[in-house]
Backbone as CSV, one residue per row, in Angstrom:
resi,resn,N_x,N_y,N_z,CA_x,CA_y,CA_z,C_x,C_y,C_z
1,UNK,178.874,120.565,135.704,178.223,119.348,136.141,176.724,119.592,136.232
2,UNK,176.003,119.014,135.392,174.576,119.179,135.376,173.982,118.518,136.949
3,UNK,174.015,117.782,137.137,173.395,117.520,138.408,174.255,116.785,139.651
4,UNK,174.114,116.844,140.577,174.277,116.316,141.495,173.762,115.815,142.765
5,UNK,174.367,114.429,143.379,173.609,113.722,144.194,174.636,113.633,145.457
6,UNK,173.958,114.108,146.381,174.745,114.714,147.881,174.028,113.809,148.874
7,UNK,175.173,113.109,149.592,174.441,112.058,150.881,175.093,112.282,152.348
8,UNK,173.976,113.518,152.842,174.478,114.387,153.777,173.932,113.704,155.234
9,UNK,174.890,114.093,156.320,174.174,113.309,157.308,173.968,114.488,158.683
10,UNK,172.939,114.353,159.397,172.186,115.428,160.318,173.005,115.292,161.206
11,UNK,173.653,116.483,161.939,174.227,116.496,163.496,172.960,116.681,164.218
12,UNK,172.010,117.210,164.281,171.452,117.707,165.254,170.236,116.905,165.607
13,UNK,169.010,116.421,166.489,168.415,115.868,166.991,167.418,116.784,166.774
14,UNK,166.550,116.650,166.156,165.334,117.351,165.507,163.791,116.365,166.015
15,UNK,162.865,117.187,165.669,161.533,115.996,165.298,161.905,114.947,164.375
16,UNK,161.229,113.865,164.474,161.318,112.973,163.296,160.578,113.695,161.893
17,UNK,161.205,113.537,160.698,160.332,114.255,159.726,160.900,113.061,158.090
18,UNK,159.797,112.589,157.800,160.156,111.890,156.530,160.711,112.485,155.437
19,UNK,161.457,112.427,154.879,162.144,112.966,153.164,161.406,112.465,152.498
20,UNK,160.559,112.466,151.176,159.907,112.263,150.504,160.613,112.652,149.170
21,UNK,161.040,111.822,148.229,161.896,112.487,146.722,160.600,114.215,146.150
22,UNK,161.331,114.883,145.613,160.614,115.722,145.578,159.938,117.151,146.428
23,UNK,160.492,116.433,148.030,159.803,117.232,149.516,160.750,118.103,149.576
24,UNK,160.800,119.639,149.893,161.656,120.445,150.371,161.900,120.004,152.011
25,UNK,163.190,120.020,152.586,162.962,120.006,153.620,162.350,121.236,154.636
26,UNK,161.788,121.243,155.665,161.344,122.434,156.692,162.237,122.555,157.609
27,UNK,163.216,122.446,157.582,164.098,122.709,158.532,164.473,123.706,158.109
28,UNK,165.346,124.803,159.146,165.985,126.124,158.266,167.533,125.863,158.511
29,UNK,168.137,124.961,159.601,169.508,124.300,160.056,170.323,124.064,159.028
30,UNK,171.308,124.197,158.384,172.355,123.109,157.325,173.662,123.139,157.665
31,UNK,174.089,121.938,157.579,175.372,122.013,157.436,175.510,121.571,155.932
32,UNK,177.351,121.341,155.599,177.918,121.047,154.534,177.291,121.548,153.505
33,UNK,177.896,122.623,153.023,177.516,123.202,151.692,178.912,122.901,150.715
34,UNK,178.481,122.525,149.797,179.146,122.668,148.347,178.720,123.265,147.721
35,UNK,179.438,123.641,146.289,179.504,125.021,145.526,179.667,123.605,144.303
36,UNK,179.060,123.669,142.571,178.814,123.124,142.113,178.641,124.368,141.059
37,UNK,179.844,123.993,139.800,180.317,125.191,138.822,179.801,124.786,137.198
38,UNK,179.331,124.956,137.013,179.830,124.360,135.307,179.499,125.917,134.216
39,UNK,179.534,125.363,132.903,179.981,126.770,132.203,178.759,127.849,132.176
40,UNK,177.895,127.772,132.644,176.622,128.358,132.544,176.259,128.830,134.139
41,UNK,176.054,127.941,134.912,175.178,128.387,136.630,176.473,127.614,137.127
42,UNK,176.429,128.605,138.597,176.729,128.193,140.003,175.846,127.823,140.815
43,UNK,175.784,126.804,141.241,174.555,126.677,142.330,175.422,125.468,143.336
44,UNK,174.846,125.960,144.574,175.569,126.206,145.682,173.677,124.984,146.553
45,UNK,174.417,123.747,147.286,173.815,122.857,147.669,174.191,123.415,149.096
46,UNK,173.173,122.401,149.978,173.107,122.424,150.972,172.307,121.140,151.805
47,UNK,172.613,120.679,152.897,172.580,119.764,153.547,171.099,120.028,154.615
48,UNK,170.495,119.407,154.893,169.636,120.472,156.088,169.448,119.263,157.170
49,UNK,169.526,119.513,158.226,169.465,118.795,159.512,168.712,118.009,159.106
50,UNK,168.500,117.230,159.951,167.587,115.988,160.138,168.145,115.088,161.321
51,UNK,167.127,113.793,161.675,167.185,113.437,162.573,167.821,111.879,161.566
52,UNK,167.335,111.669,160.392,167.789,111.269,159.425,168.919,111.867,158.471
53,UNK,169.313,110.667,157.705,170.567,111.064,156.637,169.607,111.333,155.225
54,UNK,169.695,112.564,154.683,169.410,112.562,153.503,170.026,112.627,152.032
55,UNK,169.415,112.603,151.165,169.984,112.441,149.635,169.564,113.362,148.952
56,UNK,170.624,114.004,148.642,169.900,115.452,147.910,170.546,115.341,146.484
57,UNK,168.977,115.681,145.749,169.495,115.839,144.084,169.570,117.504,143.902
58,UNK,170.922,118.087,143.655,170.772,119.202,143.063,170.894,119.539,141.568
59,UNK,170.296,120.948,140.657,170.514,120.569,139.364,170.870,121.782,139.182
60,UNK,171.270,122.225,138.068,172.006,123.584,137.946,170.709,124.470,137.638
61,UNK,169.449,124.351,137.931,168.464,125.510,137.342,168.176,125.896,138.896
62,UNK,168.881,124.950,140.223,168.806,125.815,141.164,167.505,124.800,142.350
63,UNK,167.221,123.654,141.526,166.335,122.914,142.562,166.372,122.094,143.021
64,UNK,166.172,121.700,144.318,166.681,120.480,144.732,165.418,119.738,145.639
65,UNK,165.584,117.869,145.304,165.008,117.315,145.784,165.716,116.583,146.497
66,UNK,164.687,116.067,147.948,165.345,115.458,148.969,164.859,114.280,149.291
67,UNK,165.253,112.944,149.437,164.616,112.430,149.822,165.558,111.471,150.738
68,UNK,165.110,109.833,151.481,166.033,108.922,152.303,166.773,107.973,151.639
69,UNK,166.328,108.141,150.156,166.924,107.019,149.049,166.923,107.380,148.070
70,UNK,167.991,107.673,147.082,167.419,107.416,145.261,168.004,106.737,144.180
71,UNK,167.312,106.625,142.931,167.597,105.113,142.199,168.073,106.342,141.333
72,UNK,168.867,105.826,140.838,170.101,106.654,139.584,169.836,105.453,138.280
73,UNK,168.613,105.598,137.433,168.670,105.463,136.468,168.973,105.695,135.020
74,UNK,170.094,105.928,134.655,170.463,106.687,133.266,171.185,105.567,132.533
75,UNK,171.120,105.806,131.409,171.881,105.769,130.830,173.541,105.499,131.336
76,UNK,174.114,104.581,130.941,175.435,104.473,131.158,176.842,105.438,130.856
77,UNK,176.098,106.241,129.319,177.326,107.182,128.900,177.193,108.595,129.820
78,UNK,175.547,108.534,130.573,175.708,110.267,131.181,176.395,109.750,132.393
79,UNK,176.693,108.850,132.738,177.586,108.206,134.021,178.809,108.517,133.216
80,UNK,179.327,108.583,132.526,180.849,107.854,131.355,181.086,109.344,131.494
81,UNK,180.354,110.301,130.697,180.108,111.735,130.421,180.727,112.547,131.929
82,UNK,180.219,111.630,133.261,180.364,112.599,134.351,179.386,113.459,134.457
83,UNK,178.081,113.097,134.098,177.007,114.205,133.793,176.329,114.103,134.818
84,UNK,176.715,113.174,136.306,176.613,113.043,137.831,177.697,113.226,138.699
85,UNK,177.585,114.302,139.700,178.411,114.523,140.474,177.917,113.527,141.700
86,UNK,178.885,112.579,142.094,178.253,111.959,143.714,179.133,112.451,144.470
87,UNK,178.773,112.804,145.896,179.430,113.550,147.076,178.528,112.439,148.421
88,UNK,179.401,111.714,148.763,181.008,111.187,148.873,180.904,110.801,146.954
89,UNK,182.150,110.662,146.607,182.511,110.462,145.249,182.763,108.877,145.387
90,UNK,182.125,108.555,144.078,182.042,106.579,143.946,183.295,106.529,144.235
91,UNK,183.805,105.331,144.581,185.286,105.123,144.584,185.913,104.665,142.909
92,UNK,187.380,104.983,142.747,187.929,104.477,141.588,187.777,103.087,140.684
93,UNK,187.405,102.093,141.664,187.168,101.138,141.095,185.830,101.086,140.271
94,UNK,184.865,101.894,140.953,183.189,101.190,139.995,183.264,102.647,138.789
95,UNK,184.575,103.773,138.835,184.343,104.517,137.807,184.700,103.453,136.880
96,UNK,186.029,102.934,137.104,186.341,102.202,135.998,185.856,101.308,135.541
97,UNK,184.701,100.810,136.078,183.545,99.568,135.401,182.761,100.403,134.648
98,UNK,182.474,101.710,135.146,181.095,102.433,134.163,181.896,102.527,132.743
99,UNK,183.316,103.095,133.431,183.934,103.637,131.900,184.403,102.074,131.166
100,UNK,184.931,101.239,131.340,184.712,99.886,130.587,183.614,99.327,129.415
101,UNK,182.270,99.702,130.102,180.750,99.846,129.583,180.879,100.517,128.439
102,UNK,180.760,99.351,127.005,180.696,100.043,125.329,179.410,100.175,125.233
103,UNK,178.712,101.615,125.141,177.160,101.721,124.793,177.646,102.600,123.069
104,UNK,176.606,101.403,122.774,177.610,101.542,121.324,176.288,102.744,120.355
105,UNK,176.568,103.183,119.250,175.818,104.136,118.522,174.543,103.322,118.042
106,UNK,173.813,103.752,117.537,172.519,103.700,117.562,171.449,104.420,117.258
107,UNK,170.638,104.078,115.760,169.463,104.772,115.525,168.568,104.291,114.876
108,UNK,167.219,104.482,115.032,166.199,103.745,114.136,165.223,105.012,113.463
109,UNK,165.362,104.530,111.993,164.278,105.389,110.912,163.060,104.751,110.701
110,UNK,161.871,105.442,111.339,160.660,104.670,111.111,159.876,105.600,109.335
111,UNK,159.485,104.499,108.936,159.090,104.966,107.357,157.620,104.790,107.190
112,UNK,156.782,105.529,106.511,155.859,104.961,106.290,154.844,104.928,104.848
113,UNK,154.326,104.122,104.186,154.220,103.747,103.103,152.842,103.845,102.631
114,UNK,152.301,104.605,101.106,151.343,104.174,101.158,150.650,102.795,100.629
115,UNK,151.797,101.447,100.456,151.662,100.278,100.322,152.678,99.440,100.343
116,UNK,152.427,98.052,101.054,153.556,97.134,101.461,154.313,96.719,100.173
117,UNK,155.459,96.778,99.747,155.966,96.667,98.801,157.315,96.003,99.256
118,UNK,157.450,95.898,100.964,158.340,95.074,101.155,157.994,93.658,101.623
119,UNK,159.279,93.007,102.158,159.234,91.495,102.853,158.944,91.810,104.643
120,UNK,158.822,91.244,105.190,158.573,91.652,106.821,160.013,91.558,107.231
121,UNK,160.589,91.205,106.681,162.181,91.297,107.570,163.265,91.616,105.642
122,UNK,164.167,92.209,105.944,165.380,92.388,105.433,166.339,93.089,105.640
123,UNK,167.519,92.513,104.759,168.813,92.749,105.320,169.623,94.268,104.155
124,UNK,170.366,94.983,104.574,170.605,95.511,103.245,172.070,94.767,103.209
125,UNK,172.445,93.671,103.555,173.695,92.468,103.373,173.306,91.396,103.529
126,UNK,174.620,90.821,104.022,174.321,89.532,105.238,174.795,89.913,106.533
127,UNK,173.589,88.934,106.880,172.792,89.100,108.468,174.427,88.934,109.198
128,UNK,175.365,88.449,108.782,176.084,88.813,110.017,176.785,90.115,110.232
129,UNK,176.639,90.626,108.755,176.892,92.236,108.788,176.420,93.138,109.948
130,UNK,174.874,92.679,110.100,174.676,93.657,111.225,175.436,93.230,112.249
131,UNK,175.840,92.351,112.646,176.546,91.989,114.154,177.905,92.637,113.655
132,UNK,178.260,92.796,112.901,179.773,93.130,112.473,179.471,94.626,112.098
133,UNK,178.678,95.242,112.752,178.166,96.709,112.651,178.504,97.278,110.905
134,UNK,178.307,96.674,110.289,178.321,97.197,108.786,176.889,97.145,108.096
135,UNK,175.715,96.682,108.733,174.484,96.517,107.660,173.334,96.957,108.323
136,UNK,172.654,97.527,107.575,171.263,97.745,108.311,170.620,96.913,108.275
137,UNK,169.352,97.178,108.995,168.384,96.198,109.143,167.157,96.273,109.331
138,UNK,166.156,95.730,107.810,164.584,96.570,107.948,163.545,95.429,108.317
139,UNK,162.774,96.074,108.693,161.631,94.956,109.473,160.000,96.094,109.475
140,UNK,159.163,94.850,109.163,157.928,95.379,109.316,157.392,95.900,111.016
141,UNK,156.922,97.040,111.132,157.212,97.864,112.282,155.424,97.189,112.625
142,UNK,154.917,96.920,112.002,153.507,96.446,112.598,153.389,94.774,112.209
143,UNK,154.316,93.979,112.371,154.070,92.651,111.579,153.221,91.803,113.179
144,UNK,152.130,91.907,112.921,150.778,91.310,113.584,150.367,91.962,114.622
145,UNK,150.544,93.404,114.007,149.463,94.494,115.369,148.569,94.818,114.854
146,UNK,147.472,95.371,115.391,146.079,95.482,114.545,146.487,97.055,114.362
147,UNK,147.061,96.854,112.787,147.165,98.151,112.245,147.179,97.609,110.659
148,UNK,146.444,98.959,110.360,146.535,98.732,108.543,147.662,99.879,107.899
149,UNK,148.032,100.441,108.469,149.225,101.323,107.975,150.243,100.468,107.775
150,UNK,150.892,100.826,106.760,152.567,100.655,106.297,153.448,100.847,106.896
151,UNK,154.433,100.858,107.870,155.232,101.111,108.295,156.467,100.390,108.346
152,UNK,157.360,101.015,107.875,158.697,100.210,107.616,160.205,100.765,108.562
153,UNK,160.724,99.763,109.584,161.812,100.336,110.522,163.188,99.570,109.997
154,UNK,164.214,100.955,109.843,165.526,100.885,109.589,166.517,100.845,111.014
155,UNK,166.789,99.719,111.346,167.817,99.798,112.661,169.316,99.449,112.090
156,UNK,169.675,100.193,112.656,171.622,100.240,112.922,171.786,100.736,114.098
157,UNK,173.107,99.883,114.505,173.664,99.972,115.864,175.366,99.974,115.346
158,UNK,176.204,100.452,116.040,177.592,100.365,115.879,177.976,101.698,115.127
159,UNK,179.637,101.021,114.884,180.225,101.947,114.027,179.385,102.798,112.953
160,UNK,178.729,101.033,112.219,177.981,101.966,111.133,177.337,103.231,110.552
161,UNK,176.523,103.122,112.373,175.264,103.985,112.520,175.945,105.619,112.776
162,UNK,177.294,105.910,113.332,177.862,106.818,112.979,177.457,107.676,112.047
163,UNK,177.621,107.283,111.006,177.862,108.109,109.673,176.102,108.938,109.600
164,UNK,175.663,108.761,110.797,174.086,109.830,110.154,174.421,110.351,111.591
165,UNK,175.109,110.559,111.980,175.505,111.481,113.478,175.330,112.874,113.065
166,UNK,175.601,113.370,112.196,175.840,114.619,112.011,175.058,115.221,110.852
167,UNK,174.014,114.470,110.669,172.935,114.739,109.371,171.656,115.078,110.215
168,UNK,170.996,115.609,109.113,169.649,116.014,110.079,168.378,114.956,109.388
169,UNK,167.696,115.043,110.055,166.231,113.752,109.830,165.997,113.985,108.407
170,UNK,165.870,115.209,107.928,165.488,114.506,106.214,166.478,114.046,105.491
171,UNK,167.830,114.760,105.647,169.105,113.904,105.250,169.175,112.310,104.935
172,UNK,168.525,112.145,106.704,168.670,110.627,107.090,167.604,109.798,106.718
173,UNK,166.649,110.366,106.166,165.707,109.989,105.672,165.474,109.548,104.315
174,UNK,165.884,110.290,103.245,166.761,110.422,102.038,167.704,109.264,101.632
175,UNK,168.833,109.561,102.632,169.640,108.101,102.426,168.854,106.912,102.747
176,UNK,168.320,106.488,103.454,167.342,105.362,103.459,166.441,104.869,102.768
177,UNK,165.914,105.941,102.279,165.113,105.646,101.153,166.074,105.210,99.685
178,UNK,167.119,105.998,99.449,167.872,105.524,98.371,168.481,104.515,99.036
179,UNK,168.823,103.631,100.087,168.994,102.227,100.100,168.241,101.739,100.027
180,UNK,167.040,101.988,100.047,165.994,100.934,99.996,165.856,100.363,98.115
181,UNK,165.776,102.066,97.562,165.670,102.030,96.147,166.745,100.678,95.692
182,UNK,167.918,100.741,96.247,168.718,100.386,95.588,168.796,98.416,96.245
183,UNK,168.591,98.392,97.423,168.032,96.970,97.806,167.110,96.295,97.092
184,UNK,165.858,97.195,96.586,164.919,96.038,95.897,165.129,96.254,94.077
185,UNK,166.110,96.889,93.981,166.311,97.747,92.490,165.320,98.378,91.884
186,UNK,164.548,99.403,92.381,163.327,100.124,91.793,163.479,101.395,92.633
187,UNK,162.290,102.095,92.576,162.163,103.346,93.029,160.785,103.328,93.942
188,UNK,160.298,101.881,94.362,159.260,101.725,94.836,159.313,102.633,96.524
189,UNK,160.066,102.732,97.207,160.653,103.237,98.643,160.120,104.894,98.213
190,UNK,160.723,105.594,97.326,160.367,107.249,96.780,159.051,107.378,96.527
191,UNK,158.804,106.476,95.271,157.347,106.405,94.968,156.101,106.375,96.189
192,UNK,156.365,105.540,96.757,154.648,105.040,97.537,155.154,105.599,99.181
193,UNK,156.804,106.326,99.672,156.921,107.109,101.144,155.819,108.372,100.851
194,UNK,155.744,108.223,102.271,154.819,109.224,103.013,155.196,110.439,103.820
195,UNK,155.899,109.821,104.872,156.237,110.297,106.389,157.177,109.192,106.626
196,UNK,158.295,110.275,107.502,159.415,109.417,108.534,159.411,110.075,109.926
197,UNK,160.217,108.915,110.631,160.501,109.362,111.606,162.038,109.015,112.311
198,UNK,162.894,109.918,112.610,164.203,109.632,113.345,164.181,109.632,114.404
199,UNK,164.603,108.265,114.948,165.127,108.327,116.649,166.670,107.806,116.388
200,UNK,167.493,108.721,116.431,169.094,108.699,116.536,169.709,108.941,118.124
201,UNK,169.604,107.935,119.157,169.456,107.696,120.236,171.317,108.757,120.745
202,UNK,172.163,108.415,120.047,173.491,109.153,120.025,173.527,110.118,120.419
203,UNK,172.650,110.970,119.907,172.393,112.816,119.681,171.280,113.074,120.413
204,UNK,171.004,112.354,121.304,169.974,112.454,122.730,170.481,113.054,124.177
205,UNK,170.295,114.606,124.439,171.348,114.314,125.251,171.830,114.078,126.837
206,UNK,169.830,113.399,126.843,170.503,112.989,128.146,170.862,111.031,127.713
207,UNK,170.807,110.683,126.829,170.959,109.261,126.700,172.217,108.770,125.900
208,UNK,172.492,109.483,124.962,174.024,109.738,123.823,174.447,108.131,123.468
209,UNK,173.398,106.912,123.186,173.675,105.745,122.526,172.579,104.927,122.656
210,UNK,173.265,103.861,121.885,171.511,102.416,121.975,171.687,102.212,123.338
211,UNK,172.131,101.387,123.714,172.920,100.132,124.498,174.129,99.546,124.719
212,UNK,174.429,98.922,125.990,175.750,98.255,125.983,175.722,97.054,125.291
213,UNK,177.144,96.980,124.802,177.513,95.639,124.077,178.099,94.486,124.621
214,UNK,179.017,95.063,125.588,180.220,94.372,126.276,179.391,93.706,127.419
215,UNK,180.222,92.798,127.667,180.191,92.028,129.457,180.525,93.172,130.625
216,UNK,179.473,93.469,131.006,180.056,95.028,131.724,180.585,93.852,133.531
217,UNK,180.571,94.867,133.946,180.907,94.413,135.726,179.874,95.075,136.584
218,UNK,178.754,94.048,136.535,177.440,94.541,137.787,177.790,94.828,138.711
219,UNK,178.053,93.947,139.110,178.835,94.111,141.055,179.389,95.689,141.168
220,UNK,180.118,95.792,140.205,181.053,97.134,141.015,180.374,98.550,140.309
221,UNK,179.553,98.419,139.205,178.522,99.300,138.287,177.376,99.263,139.522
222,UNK,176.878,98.175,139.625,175.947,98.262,140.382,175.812,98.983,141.897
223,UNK,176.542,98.513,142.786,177.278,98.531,144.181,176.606,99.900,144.454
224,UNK,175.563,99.511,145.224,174.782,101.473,146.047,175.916,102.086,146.604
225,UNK,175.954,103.770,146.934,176.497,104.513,147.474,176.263,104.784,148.812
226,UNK,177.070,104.314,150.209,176.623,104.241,151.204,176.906,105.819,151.835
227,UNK,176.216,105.911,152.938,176.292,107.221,153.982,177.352,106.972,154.716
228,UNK,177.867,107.910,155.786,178.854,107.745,156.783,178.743,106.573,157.629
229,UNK,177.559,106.282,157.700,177.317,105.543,158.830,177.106,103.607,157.738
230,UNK,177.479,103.539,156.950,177.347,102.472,156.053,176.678,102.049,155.213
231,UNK,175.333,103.125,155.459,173.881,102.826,155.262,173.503,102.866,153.760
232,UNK,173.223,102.384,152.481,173.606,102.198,151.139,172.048,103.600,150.981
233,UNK,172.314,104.333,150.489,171.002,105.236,149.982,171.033,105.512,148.363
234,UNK,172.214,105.621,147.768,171.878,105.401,146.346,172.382,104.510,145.482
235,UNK,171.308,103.861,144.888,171.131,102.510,143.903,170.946,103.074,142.424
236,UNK,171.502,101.701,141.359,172.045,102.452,140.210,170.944,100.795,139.592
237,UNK,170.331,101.943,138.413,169.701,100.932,137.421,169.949,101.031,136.292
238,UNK,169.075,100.016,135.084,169.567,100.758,133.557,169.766,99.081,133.092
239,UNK,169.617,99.408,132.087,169.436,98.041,130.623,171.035,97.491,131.036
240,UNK,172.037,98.301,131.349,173.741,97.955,131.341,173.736,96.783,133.149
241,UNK,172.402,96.927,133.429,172.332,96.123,134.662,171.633,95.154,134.810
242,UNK,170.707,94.582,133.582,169.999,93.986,133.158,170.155,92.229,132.884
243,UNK,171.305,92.252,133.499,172.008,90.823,133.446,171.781,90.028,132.117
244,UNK,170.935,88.784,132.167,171.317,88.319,130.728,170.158,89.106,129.850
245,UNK,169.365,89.755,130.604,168.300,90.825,129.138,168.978,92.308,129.093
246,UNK,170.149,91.939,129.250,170.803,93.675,129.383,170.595,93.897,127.678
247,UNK,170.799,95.114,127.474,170.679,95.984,125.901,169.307,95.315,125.686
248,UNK,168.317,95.427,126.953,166.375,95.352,125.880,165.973,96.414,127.142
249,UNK,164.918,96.435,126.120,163.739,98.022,127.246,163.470,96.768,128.810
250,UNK,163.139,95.299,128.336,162.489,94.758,129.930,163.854,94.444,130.368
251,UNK,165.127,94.694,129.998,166.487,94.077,130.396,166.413,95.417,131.809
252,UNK,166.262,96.710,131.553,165.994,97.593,132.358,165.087,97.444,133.464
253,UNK,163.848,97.292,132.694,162.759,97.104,134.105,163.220,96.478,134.485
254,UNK,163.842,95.425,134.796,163.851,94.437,135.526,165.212,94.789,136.278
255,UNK,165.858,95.466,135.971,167.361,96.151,136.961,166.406,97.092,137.699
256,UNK,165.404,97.823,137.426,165.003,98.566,138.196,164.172,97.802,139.503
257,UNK,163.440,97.164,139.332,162.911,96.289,140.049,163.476,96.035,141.386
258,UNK,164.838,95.203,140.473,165.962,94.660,141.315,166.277,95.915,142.720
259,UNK,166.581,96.885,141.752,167.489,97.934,142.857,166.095,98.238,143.648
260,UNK,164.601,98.738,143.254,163.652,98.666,144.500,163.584,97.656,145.137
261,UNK,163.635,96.310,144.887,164.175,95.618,145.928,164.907,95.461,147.212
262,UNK,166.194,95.785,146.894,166.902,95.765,147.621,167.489,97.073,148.486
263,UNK,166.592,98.094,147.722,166.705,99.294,148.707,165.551,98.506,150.042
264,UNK,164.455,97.986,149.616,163.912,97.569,150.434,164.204,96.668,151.470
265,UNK,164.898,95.847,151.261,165.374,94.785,151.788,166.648,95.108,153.138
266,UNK,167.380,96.800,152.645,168.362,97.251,153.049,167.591,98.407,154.141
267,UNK,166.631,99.098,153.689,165.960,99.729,154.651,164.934,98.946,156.001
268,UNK,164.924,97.468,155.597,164.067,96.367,156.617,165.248,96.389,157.578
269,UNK,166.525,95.760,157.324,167.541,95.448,158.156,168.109,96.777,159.135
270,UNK,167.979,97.875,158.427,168.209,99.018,159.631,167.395,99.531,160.221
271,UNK,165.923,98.995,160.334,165.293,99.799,161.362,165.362,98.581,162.533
């Protein structure tokens, strides 16, 4: 288990002392230790007094940050993966909403040209191909930015995008270019490329896909992790929480937002 998030609570009556994400605590007191195994390090957490409940991130290189709250932004599959240990452990029901969550494959080839020789948008089918994860899909990567470079972006999402899982960037680079050859019937794509670039989001590994596809379940995906005492300290963000802009980069900000919100809103009501 690469990391873990521990929501330990103080027996003892100390000074008041703030957690700060990042702050070691100064206390030398702990209770509740866990032991935390995976195939490489043991590392062994620990709880440290307080007059407060804290949230401890531990990681297997042995460091840990503490703080009174934290936002669990990832990716949906390193949730799916188990690539977070929570202690108390989510309950059964919101695993089975994360694991429900299709974050489907996903990669984009950025190209670049030493002249426009394409259209600003095309299909290598029909356009409903891409929704039916069978077609790529190229688009001018600067169409009205103040840039004079060429640049041409290949997106696939789905099944499709599979099949370059296991190729390496010039591989994937290669094949694209011979679809391109073969989309406009010339050799103009070989001729006038320059430079590429692969972002194969799949083979990322703290991220391992694009985006979700499905109608996920916010409520129970979402739902903070409370302390003994009821008190919610960790909140969950991410594009899969993004309500109707879920699967976009602002579908995220704006889940993140949300969850600083309402950590706020939740830390007003208990003091």
């Amino acid at each position: 288990m690469p990391l873990v998030c521990h929501v330990g609570e103080a027996t003892r009556s100390i000074k008041h002392q703030k957690h700060v994400l990042g702050r070691r605590p100064t206390q030398s007191k702990y209770k509740a230790t866990t032991t935390i195994i995976n195939s490489t390090t043991t590392t062994t957490t620990t709880t440290a007094s307080s007059s407060e409940t804290v949230v401890r991130i531990s990681t297997t290189d042995g460091r840990d940050y503490d703080g009174s709250h934290v936002i669990v932004a990832v990716p949906v599959a390193m949730l799916q993966r188990r690539s977070i240990a929570f202690q108390p452990i989510l309950p059964r029901h919101q695993w089975n909403a994360i694991d429900d969550a299709d974050m489907t494959y996903g990669i984009k080839v950025f190209l670049e040209f030493e002249q426009q020789y394409y259209p600003d948008f095309q299909m290598s089918g029909r356009i409903f191909g891409f929704f039916l994860d069978s077609e790529e899909m190229y688009f001018d990567s600067v169409y009205r930015k103040p840039s004079t470079r060429n640049v041409l972006t290949m997106f696939n999402v789905g099944r499709h995008a599979r099949k370059y899982e296991y190729m390496n960037d010039d591989e994937i680079i290669s094949m694209v270019l011979l679809s391109l050859n073969h989309i406009f019937g010339n050799e103009d794509a070989s001729t006038y490329f320059l430079q590429g670039h692969v972002e194969q989001w799949t083979t990322k590994p703290f991220i391992r896909g694009a985006y979700t596809i499905n109608d996920v379940d916010e409520g129970k995906i979402g739902k903070p992790l409370a302390d003994s005492n009821n008190q919610n300290r960790v909140y969950f963000a991410g594009e899969h929480l993004g309500g109707a802009h879920q699967a976009t980069v602002h579908g995220a900000a704006i889940s993140g937002r949300k969850a600083v919100l309402r950590l706020l809103h939740d830390n007003r009501q208990t003091q």
